[in-house]
C-alpha positions as CSV (number, residue, x, y, z in Angstrom):
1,X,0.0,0.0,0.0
2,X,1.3,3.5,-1.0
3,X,2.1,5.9,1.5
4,X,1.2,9.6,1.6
5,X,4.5,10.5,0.6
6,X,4.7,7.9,-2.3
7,X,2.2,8.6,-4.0
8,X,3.6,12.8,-4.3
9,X,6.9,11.0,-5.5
10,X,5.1,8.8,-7.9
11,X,2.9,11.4,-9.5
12,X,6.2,14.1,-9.4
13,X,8.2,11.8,-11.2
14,X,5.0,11.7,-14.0
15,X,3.7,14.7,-13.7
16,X,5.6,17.6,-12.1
17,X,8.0,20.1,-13.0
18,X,11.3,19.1,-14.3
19,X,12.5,21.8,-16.1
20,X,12.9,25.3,-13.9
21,X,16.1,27.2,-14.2
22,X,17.0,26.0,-10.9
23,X,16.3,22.5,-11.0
24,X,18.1,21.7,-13.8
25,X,21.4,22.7,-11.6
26,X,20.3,22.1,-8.1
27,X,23.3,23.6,-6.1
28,X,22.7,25.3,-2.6
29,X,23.5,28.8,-4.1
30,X,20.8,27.9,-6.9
31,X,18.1,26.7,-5.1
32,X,18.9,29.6,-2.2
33,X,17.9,32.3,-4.6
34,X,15.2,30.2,-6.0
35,X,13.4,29.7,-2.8
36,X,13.7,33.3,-1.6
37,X,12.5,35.1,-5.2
38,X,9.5,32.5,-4.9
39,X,8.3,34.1,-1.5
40,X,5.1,35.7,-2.4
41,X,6.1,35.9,-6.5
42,X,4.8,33.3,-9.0
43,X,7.3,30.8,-10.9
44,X,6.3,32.9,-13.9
45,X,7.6,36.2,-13.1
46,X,10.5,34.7,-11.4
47,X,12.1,32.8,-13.9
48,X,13.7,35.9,-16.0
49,X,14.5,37.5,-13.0
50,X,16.4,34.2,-11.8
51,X,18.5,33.7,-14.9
52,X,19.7,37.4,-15.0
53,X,20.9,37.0,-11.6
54,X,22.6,34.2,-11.7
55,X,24.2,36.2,-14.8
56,X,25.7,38.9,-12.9
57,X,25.9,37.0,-9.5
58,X,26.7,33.3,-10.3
59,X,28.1,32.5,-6.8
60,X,27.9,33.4,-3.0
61,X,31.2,35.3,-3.6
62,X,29.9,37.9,-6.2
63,X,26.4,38.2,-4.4
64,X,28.8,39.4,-1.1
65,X,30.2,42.1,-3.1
66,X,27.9,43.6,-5.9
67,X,27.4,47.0,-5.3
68,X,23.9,47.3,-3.8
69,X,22.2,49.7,-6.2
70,X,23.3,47.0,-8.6
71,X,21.8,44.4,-6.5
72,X,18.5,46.5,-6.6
73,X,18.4,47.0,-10.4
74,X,18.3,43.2,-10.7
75,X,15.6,42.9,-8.1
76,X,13.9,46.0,-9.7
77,X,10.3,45.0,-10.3
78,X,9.8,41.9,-7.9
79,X,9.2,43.8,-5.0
80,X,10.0,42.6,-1.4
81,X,13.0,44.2,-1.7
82,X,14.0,43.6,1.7
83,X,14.5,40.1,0.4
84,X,17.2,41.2,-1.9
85,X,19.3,43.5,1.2
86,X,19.1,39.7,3.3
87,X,20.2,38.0,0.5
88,X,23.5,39.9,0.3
89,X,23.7,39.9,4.2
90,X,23.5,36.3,4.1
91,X,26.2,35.9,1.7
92,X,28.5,37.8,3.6
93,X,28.0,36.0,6.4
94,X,28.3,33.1,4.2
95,X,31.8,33.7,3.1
96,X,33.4,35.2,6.5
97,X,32.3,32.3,8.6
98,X,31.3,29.1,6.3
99,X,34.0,29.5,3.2
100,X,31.3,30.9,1.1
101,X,29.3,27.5,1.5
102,X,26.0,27.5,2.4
103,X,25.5,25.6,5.5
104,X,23.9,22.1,5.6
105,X,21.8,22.0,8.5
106,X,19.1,23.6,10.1
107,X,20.1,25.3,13.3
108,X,22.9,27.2,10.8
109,X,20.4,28.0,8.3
110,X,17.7,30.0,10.1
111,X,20.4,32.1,11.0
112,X,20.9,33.2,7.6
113,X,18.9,36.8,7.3
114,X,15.9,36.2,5.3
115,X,16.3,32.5,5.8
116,X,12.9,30.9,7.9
117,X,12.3,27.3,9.2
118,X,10.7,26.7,5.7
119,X,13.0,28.0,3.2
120,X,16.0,26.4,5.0
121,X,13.7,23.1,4.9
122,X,13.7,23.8,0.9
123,X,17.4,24.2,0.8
124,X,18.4,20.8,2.6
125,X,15.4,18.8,0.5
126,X,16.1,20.2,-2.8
127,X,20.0,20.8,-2.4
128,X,21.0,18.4,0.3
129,X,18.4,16.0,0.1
130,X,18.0,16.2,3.4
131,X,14.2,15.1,5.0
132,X,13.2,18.2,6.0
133,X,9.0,19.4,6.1
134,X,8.4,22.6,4.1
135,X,5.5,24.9,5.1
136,X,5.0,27.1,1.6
137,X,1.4,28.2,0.9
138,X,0.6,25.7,-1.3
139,X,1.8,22.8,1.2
140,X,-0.4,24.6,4.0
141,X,-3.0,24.2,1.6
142,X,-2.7,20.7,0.2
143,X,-1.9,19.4,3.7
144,X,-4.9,21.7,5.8
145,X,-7.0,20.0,2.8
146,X,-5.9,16.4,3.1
147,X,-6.3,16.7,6.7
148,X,-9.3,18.9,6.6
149,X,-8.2,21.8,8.9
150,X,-10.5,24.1,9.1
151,X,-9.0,27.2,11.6
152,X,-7.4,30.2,10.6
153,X,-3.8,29.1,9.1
154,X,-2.6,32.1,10.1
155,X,-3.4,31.2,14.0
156,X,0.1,30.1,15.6
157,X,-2.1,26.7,16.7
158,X,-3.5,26.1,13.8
159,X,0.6,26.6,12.0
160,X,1.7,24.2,14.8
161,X,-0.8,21.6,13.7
162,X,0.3,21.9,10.0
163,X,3.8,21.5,11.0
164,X,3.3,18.7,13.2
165,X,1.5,16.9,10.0
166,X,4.0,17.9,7.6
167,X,6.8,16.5,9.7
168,X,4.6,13.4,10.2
169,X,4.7,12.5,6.2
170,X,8.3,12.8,5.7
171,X,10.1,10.2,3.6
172,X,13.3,9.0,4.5
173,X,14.4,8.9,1.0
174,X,13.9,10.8,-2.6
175,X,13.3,13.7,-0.3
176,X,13.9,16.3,-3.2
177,X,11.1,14.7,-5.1
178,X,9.2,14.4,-2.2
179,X,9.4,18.3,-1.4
180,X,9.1,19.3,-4.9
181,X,5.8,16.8,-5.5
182,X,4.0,19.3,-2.8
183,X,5.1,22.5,-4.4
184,X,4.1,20.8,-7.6
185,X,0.8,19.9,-6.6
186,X,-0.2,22.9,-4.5
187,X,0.6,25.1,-7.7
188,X,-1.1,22.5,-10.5
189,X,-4.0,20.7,-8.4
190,X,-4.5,21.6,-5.0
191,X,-5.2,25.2,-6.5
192,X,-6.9,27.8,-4.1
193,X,-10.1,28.0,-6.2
194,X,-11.6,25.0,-8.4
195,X,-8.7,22.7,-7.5
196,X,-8.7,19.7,-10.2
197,X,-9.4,17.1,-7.4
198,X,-10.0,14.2,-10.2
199,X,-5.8,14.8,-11.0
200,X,-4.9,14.7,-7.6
201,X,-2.9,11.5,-6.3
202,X,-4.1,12.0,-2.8
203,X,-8.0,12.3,-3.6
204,X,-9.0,8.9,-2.6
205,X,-8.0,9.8,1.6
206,X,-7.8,13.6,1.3
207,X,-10.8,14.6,4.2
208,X,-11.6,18.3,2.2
209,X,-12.9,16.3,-1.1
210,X,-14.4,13.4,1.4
211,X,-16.2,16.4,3.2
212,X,-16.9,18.0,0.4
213,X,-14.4,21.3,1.4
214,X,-12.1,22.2,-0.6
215,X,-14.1,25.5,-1.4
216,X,-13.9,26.7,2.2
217,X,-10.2,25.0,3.3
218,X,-8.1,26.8,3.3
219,X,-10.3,29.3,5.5
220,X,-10.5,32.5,3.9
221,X,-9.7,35.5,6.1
222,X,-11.0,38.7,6.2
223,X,-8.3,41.0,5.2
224,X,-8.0,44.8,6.3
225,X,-8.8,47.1,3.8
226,X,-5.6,48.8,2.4
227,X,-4.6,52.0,4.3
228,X,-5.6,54.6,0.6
229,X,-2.0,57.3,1.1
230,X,-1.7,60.0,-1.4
231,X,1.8,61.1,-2.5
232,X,3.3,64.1,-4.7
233,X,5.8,63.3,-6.8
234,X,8.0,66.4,-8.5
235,X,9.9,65.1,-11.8
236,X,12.5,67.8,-11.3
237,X,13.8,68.0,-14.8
238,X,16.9,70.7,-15.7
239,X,19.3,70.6,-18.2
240,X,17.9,67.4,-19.6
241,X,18.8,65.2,-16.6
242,X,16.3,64.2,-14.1
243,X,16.7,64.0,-10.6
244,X,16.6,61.4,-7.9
245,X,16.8,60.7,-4.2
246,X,18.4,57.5,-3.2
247,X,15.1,56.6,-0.4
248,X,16.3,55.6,3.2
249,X,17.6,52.0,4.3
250,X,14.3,52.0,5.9
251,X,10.4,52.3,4.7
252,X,8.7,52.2,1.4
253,X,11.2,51.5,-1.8
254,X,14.1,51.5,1.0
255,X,17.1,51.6,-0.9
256,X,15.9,52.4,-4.2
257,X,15.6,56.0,-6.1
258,X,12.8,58.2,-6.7
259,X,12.2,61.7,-7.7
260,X,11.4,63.9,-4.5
261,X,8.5,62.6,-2.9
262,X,5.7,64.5,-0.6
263,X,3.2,63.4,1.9
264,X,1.2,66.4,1.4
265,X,0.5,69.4,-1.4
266,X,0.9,71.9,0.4
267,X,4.8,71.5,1.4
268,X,5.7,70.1,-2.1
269,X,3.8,74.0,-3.4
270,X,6.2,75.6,-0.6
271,X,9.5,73.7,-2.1
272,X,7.7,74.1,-5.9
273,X,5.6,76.7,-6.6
274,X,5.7,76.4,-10.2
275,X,4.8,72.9,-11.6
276,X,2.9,71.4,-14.2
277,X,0.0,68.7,-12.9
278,X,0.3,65.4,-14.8
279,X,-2.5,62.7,-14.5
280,X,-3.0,61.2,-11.1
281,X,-2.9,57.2,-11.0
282,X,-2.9,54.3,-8.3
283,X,-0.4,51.6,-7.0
284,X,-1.3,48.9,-4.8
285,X,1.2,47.6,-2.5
286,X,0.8,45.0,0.5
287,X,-0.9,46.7,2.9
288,X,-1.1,50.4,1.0
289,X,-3.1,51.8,-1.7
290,X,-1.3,54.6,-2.8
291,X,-2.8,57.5,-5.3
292,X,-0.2,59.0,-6.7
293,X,0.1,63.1,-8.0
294,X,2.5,63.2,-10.2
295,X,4.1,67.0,-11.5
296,X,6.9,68.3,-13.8
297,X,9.4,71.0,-12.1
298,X,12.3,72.5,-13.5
299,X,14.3,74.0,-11.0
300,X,18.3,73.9,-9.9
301,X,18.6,70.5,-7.9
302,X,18.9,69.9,-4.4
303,X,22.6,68.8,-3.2
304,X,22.2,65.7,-2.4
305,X,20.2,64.6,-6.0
306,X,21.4,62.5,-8.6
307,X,20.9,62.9,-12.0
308,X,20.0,60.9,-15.0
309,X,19.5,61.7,-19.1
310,X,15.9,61.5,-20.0
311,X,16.1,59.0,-22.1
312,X,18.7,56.9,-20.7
313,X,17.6,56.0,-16.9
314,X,19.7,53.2,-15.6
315,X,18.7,54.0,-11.6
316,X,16.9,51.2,-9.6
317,X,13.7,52.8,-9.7
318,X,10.2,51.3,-8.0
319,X,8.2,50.3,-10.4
320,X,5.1,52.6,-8.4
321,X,6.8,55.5,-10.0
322,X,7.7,54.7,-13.6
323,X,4.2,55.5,-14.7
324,X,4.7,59.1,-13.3
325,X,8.5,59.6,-15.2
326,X,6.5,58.0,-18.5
327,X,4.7,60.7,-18.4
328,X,6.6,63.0,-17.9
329,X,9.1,62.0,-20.7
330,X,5.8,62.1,-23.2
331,X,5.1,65.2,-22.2
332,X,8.8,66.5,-22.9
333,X,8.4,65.0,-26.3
334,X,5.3,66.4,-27.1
């Protein structure tokens, strides 16, 4: 009789993915920057991003020293970028303490900035395979499913529960199959809405289709309303360049550059009384919904600015704020 955990091998081996940029060379460094691009980004949008990197920063070494508004031009458009600051973090550490290898056990992982109890289980499953439970949103779904948990998933019980069960199904061996097989069938069966239960190797003892569930497990919270913030942005253009402020290490686009940036009119009319209104547009982030009021100035630049030819921006910019500098540049043209 198949296990739990044979059965996701089985159908892996038939039916999964086999082909991603980092499976195809499955090294610690690879499957590291795999794992942490994939936190809340789809396999889609990550695999360009992915092979650029590995481009410019091919090994632990290289990430430890790019310069860091190079690091954020290559993570310029996936958001997160905190993600990107731990990554190089990480490889520093990496280098000054374990020879620029990445550690092969837990306790030493999780230590690793930006490294959690699940992504270091990816790394030792799908590098080292190493048994070692994974807890990715579509594993809490396929297991809360199969096991027909109904609580909150976000509830620290309900997480311990899910943990518990993961841990319980381990294999001893194929465990990079094993780990990929969940990813696999989270992201192609076990889908959030109309999951394609007739596909799914687990169906026959998976409680949520027993119970007829699946359309209320995982349970769907009520999320908060987005906080709507309005910010003025002036596209200080003079002598064809226009200007940017690197942001702070700290807060929205941390790290990356912008034009100047103002919570409220008024103080942007004190600094600029004379600009010229371009069309107002939105841009959702996690928790904010920001409109943003974008104008054209053109007045002698702040010290600390840097500047950039119209046409030739190279600068880690959000991508909230390249509507506002299109624009702007069509209206220059026009």
């Amino acid at each position: 009789m198949q296990t739990f955990s044979d059965k996701i091998i089985n159908w892996q081996a038939e039916h999964g993915r086999h082909h991603l940029p980092w499976q195809l060379q499955p090294t610690p460094y690879r499957v590291w920057i795999s794992e942490v691009m994939l936190q809340q980004t789809q396999v889609k949008t990550v695999i360009p991003y992915f092979n650029k990197f590995m481009q410019e920063c091919p090994n632990v070494k290289a990430l430890s020293t790019i310069e860091d508004d190079a690091l954020m031009n290559l993570w310029q458009g996936l958001g997160y970028y905190s993600r990107a600051r731990n990554l190089k973090k990480s490889a520093q550490i990496i280098v000054s303490e374990y020879s620029g290898s990445l550690p092969s056990d837990m306790h030493s992982l999780i230590q690793l900035p930006g490294i959690g109890r699940s992504t270091a289980a990816a790394i030792l499953s799908l590098a080292y395979e190493q048994p070692a439970a994974i807890l990715d949103g579509n594993v809490k779904r396929v297991l809360a499913r199969y096991f027909a948990v109904t609580e909150d998933l976000k509830k620290s019980a309900t997480l311990k529960q899910l943990w518990k069960q993961a841990e319980s199904q381990l294999p001893q061996k194929n465990a990079r199959a094993y780990t990929q097989g969940l990813m696999d069938l989270g992201a192609q069966i076990c889908m959030k809405r109309n999951p394609l239960c007739s596909d799914c190797p687990i169906e026959t003892n998976c409680l949520a289709h027993q119970k007829s569930l699946t359309d209320v497990i995982p349970k769907s919270r009520s999320g908060k309303k987005p906080k709507s913030v309005s910010l003025y942005v002036v596209i200080n253009i003079y002598d064809q360049q226009i200007y940017f402020i690197k942001r702070p290490s700290k807060g929205i686009w941390a790290g990356l550059y912008t034009p100047e940036i103002y919570d409220d009119c008024s103080t942007m009319s004190h600094q600029y009384p004379h600009v010229h209104p371009l069309k107002p547009y939105q841009h959702r982030l996690t928790h904010q919904l920001l409109t943003i009021h974008p104008f054209i100035a053109h007045y002698q630049p702040i010290s600390e600015a840097v500047s950039q030819p119209i046409d030739q921006i190279t600068l880690p910019i959000p991508t909230g704020i390249k509507p506002a500098l299109t624009q702007a540049i069509m209206h220059l043209n026009n």
